[in-house]
N, C-alpha and C positions, 0 to 999 in steps of 0.2 A: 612733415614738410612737403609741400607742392612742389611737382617735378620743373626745375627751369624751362622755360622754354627758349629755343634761339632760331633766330632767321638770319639765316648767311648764305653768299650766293656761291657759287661753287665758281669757280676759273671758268667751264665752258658757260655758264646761266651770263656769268659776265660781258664774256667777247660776244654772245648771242644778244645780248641786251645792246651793247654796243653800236653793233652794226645793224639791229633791228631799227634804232629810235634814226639814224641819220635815214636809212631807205625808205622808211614810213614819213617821213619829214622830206623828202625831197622828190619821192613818186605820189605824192597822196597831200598836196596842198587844198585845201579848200574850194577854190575855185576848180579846181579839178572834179574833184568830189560832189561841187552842183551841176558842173558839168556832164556827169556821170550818171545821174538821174532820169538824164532823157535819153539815153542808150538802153536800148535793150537787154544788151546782154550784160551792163553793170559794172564791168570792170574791163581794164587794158587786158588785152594777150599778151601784148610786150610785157608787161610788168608782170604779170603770172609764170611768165618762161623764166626771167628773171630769178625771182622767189625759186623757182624747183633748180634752176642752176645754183644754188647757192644751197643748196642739200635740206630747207628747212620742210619740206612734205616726207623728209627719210627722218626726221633728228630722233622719234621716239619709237621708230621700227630697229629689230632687233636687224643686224650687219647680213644674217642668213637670208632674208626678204628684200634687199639693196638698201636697208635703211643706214643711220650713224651707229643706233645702238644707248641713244641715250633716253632720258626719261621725259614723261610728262611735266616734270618743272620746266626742264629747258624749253617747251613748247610755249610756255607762259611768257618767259622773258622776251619770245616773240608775239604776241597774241596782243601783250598788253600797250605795244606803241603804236599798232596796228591800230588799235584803239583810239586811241589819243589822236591819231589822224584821222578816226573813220574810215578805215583801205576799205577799197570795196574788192575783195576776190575770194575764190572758190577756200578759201585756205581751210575755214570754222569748218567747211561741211567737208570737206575731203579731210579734213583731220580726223571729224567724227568717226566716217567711214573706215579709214583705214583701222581706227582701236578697236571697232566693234568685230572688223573680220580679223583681228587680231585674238582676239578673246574668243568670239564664236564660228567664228570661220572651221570650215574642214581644213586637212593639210594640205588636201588639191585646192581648196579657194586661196588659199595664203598665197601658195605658191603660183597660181597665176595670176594673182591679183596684186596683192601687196608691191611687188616689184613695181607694177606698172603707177601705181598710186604714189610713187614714193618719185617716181621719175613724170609725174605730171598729168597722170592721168584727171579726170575728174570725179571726186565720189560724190555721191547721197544719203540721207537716209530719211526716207518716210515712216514715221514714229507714229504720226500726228492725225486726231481726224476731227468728224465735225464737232463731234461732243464736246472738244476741248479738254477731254480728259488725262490727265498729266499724269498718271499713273501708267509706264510702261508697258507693263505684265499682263495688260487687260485691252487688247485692241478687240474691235468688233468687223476689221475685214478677216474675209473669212479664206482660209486653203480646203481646198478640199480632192483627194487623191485619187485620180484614175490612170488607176495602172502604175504605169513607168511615168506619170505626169502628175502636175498639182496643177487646178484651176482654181482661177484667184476671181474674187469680189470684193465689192465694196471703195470706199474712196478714203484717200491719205490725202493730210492739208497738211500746209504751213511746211510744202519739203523746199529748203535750201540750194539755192544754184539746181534746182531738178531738171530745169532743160539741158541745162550744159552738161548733165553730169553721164560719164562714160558708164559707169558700175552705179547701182543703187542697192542698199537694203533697207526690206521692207518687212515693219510686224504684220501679221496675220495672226487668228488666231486656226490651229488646225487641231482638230482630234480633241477639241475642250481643253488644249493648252497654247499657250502663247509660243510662236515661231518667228525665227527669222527668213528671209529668202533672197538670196543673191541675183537679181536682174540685172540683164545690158541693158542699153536704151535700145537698142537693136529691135529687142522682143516687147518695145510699147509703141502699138497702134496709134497712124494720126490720130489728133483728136483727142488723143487722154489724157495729157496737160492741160491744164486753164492757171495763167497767169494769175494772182491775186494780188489786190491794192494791199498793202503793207505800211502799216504806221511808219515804217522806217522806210522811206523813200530810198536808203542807197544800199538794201535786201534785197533778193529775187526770189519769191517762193511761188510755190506751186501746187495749184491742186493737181491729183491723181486719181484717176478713174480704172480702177483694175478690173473692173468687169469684164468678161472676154479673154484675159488674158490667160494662156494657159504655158507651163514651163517644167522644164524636165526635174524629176522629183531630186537629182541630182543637184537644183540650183537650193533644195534647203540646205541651209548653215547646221552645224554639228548641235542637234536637239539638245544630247547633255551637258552644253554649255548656254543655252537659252539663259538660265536665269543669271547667270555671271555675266553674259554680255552685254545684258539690260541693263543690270546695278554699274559696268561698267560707262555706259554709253550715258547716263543720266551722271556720272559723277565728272567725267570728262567736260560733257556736255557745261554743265553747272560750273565748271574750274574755268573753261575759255568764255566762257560768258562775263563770269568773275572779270578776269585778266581783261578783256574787250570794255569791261562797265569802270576798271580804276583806270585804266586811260582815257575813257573820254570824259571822264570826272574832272582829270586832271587840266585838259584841254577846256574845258568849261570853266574851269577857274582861273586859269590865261586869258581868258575870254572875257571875264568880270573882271580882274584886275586892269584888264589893258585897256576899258571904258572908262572906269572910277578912276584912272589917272588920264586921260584924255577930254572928258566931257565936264565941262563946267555948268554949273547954275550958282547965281546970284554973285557972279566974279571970283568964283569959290571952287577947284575940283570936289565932283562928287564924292571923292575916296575920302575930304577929308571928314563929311559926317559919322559920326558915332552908327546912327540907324542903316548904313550900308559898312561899318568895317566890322561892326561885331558878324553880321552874317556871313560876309565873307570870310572871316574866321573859322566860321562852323564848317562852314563847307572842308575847307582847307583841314579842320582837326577828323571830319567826315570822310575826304578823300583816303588821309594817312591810314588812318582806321583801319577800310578798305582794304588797302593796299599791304597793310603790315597782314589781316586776316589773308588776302590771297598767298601772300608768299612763307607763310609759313602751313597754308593745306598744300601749297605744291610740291612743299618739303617731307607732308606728311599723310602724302596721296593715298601711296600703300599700307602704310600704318596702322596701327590700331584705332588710334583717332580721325583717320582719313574722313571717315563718314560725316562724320561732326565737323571738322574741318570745312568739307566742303561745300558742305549748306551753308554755313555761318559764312564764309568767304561770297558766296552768292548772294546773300541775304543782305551786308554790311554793302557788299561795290552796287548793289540796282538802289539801295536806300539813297547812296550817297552821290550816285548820278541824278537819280529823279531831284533831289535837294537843290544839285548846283543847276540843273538843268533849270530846275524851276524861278531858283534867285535871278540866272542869268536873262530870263526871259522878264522877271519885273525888276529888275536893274536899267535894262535898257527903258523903261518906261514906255510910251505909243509905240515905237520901233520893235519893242520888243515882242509884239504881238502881232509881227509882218511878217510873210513869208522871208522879204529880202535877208532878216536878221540872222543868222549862222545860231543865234541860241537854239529855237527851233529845234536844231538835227540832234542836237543833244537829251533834249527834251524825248524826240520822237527813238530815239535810238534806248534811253530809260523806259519809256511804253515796251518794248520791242523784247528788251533783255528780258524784265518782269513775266512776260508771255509762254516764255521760253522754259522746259524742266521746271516751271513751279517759280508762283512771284514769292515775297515775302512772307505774306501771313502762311501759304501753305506750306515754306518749308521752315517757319517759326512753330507749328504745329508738329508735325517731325519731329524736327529739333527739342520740342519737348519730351515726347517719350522715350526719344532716347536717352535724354539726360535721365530721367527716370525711370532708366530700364525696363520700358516695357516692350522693349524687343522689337521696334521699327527700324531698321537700319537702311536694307535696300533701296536703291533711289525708283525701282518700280514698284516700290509700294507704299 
């Protein structure tokens, strides 16, 4: 007999979800959020100061680093209303940051870094380069070690809040294996950021130019956890994605319901046609989907099924955003294919996830060998 499975939220995932969905609802209305597009730097400071007073940059650092002490689920039940209103702030990439020097970090990085990251610092992490290659374990900027120093080459795309961000880690590969490296923004030269356009208009990413750059051999991260922190930072990575794609799923399906009961033709609401409620339906049996897959990988992160979890969770919430995103845009009909239309960001924000740690087909491929054990588990490989 097949082991049951159950999704139940714990008391803290509860009051965390709680008060996540009214502050995402009440700092992060829409017209804000178009509003925020033509700002530079993307999001409020007021509402960022906000968020790290209310302890959620500490919720999955352990109490010794000033964090709460709890886990990556509880980070989801914030993540995921976040979503649903499209917040624009550092939260995704300082999240990232903080688990990776959490797992790969020395214990002198923890210890000065994490506290500060949890009390509002900004993190990073340039994974990414031009190749577009979504395989962690294999970057092509290069370390290379003189002396008491590492000199760095090469360029990182698609890094997250990278201007704003106080601390960055960056892959390299050094010595013929894959590395991490702990940078300030201190130690990167005018000129090495280049802004990049982004499907997702209410993103900030960056390219990185590390050429020139040279930094104390001190700033690599702890070698014999490289491969741990990758498979870490790709599953994380993958689960706030998850959690970011069934909230605005969800929000996209408010969005088509509240037209199909609003908009008439032929003296008739459009909701009451067959040819717009069956798909409305799919979306809606496509969200829950979604949504039941994320919260049972955030139950079962560390698990033995984690792995599997956490693709299928990513796989199920980009399918099922791209879906509603897409109905939502030919629901509205002419309107629906204007800038002015709110479908759009949902559309552009499903491009954006997909981009991100591997779209569908590539981690339905995955997903394959693992299910038939042929030993592909880690999310950098």
């Amino acid at each position: 007999m097949s082991e049951k499975v159950s999704i139940a939220f714990s008391e803290e995932q509860e009051q965390l979800l709680e008060v996540a969905i009214s502050f995402a609802r009440d700092k992060s209305p829409v017209d804000k959020v178009r509003a925020l597009i033509d700002e530079d730097r993307g999001y409020e400071s007021d509402v960022w100061r906000e968020m790290v007073d209310l302890g959620w940059l500490g919720v999955a650092l352990p109490e010794a680093y000033g964090g709460i002490g709890l886990s990556i689920a509880e980070v989801v039940t914030l993540a995921e209303p976040m979503g649903r209103h499209l917040m624009a702030t550092p939260f995704y990439a300082t999240t990232l940051t903080s688990q990776a020097l959490l797992v790969g970090g020395t214990e002198a990085q923890k210890q000065a870094w994490l506290p500060k990251l949890a009390a509002g610092s900004i993190g990073a992490a340039a994974l990414y380069e031009p190749s577009g290659e979504w395989n962690l374990g294999a970057p092509e900027a290069l370390a290379v070690r003189q002396g008491d120093r590492v000199d760095l080459s090469g360029v990182k795309t698609t890094v997250v809040n990278g201007l704003e961000a106080d601390v960055l880690i960056v892959s390299v590969l050094l010595e013929g294996a894959a590395a991490l490296v702990l940078m300030e923004q201190s130690q990167i030269p005018e000129g090495a950021w280049r802004r990049e356009v982004s499907i997702d208009e209410t993103r900030r990413t960056f390219a990185l130019t590390l050429d020139g750059i040279s930094v104390p051999a001190n700033q690599l991260m702890d070698a014999s956890q490289t491969h741990n922190a990758l498979k870490h930072i790709g599953k994380v990575g993958c689960l706030l994605l998850a959690a970011d794609m069934c909230g605005a799923a969800q929000a996209a399906l408010d969005y088509i319901v509240e037209y199909l009961n609003t908009r008439k033709q032929f003296d008739r609401l459009i909701g009451s046609y067959q040819a717009l409620k069956h798909p409305t339906v799919d979306v809606l049996c496509a969200m829950e989907d979604a949504r039941s897959h994320l919260y049972y990988a955030a139950g079962e992160f560390g698990g033995p099924q984690g792995d599997i979890a956490v693709r299928m969770a990513k796989v199920t919430a980009q399918d099922a955003l791209a879906f509603a995103g897409d109905r939502a845009i030919q629901f509205h009909g002419g309107f629906g294919f204007t800038y002015d239309c709110d479908a759009q960001l949902y559309r552009r924000r499903a491009i954006w996830g997909q981009s991100q740690f591997g779209d569908s087909a590539y981690h339905r491929e995955k997903l394959a060998a693992m299910l038939f054990d042929q030993g592909v588990g880690a999310f950098e490989g």
